[in-house]
C-alpha positions in Angstrom: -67.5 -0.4 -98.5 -68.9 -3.3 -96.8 -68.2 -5.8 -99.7 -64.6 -4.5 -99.5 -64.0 -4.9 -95.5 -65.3 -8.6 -96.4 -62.8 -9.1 -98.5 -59.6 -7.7 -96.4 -61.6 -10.1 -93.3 -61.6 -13.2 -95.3 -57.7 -12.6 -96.7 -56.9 -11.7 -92.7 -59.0 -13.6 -90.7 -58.2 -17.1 -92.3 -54.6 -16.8 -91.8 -54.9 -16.0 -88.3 -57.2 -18.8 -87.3 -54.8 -21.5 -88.6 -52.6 -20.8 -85.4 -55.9 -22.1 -83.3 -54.1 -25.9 -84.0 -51.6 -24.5 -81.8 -52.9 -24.7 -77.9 -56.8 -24.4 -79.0 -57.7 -24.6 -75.6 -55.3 -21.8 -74.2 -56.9 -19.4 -77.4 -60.3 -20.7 -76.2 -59.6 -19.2 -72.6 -58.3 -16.3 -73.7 -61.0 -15.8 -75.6 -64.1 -16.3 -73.6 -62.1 -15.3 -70.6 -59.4 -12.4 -70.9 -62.0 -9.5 -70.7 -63.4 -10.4 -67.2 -60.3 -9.9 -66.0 -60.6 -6.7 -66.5 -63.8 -5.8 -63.8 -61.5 -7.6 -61.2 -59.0 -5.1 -62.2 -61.3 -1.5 -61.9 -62.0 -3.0 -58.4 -58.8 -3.1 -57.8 -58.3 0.2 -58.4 -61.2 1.3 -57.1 -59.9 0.6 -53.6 -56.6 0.6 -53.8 -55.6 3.6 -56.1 -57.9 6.1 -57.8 -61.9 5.5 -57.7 -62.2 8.3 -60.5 -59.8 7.2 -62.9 -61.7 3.4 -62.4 -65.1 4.8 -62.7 -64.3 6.8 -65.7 -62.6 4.1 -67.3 -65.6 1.7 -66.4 -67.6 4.4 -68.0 -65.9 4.7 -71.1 -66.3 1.0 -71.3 -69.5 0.9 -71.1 -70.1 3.8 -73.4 -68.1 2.0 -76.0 -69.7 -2.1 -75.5 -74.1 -0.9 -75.3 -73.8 2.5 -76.5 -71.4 2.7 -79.9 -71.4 -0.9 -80.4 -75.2 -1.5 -80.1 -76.1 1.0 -82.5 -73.8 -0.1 -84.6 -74.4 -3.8 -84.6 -77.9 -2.4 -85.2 -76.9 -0.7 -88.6 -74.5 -3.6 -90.1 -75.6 -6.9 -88.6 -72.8 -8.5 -89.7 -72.6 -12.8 -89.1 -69.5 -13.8 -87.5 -66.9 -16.1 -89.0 -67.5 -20.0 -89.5 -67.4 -21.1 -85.9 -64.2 -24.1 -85.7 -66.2 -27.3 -84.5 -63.5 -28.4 -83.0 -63.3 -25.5 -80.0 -66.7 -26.0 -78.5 -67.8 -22.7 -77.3 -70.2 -22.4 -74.7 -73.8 -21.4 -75.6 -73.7 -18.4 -73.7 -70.9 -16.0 -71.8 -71.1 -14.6 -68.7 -71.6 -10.9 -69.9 -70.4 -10.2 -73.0 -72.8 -12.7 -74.8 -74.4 -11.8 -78.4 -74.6 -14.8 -80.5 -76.0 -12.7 -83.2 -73.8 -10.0 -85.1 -70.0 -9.7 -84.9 -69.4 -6.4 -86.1 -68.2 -4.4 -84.1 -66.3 -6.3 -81.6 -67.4 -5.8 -77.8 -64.8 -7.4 -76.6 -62.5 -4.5 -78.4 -64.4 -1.8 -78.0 -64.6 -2.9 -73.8 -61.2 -3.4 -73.7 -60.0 -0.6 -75.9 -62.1 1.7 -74.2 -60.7 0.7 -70.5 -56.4 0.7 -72.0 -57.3 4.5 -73.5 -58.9 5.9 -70.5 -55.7 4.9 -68.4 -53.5 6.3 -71.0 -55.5 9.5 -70.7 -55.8 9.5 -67.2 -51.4 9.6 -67.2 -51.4 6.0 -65.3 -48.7 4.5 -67.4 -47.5 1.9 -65.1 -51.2 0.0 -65.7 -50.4 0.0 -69.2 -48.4 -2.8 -70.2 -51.0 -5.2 -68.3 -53.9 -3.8 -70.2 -52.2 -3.7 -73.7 -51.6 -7.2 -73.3 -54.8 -8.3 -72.4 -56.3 -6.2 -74.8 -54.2 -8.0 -77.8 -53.9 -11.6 -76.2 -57.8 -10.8 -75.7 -58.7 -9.7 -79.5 -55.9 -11.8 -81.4 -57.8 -15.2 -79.5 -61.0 -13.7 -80.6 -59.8 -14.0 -84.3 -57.9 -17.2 -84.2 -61.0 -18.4 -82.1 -63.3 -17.4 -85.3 -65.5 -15.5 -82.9 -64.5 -12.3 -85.0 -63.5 -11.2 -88.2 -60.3 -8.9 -88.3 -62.3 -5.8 -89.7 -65.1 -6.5 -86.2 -61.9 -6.2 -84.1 -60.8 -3.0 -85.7 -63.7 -1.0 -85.6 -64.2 -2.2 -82.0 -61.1 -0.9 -81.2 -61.8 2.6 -83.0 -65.2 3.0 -81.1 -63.3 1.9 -77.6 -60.9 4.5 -78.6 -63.5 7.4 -79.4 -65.8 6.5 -76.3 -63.2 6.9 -73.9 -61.9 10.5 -75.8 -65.3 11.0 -75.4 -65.6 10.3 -71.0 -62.1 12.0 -71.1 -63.6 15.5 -72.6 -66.9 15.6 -70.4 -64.1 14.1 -67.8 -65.2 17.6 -65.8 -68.8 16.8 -65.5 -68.3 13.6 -64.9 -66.1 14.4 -61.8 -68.5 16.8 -60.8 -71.3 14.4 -60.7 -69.5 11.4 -59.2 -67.0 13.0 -56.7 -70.0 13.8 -54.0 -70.9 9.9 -54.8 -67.6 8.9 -53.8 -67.2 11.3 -51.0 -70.0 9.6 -49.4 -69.3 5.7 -50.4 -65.8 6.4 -48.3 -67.7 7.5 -45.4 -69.4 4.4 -45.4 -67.0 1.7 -47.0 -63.6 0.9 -47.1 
């Protein structure tokens, strides 16, 4: 099965990385940068709109990036593509830094993860934001030859099972966090 995702990457993948001659240094940002918008973002909502939907949805996202993917990664070890000289990556990320294995994709699975625990939450109006930084996010990670196609999918598969996952223990969750909150509000904005 592995041999065969291989395959579908290397027909996939190639075709997508040719568009990195167009703006390489816009994909490069989008890239290395679209997912940190994203903490900025649950902040946001933290203190502006709903501090359960942001903390489950930070949950799920972190379920998804060092809980699924980890173990995962673990299992498959999978290289990433041949890096493009040309784009100059920094050695290290901020926070979402493994040089090592590619499959699954963090990035996806973070990002997925985050858009699906919105949907499920009913807050359709964040939507269209986080779709597209989820997509401008993973399609740079491809043209950017920091992922294969097949990483990005299964990242997006696990983002969309962790945060199913926060949304059916949603109950206990609450339960757990809501006298949390209660008391950060007495104290904080």
């Amino acid at each position: 099965m592995l041999q065969q995702l291989i395959v579908f990457d290397e027909r996939f993948s190639y075709g997508f990385q040719g568009l990195v001659v167009v703006l390489p240094q816009l994909w490069k940002a989008l890239a290395i940068y679209g997912v940190y918008t994203i903490p900025f973002f649950l902040v946001w909502y933290w203190f502006f709109r709903d501090r359960l939907i942001a903390l489950r949805a930070a949950l799920a996202g972190i379920v998804a990036w060092f809980g699924f993917n980890n173990v995962i990664a673990s299992l498959v070890g999978r290289e990433r593509p041949p890096q493009i000289p040309s784009l100059n990556f920094p050695a290290h990320e901020f926070i979402f830094d493994r040089p090592g294995p590619s499959f699954p994709s963090d990035h996806a699975a973070f990002l997925t993860a985050v858009t699906v625990s919105f949907y499920l939450a009913g807050e359709r109006k964040t939507l269209p934001y986080l779709i597209a930084v989820l997509l401008l996010t993973v399609v740079a990670r491809i043209v950017t030859a920091q992922h294969w196609v097949g990483d990005i999918l299964v990242g997006i598969l696990v983002g969309a099972v962790a945060s199913k996952l926060i949304w059916l223990l949603r109950r206990h969750i609450d339960a757990v966090c809501q006298p949390l909150i209660k008391a950060l509000q007495k104290v904080g904005p």
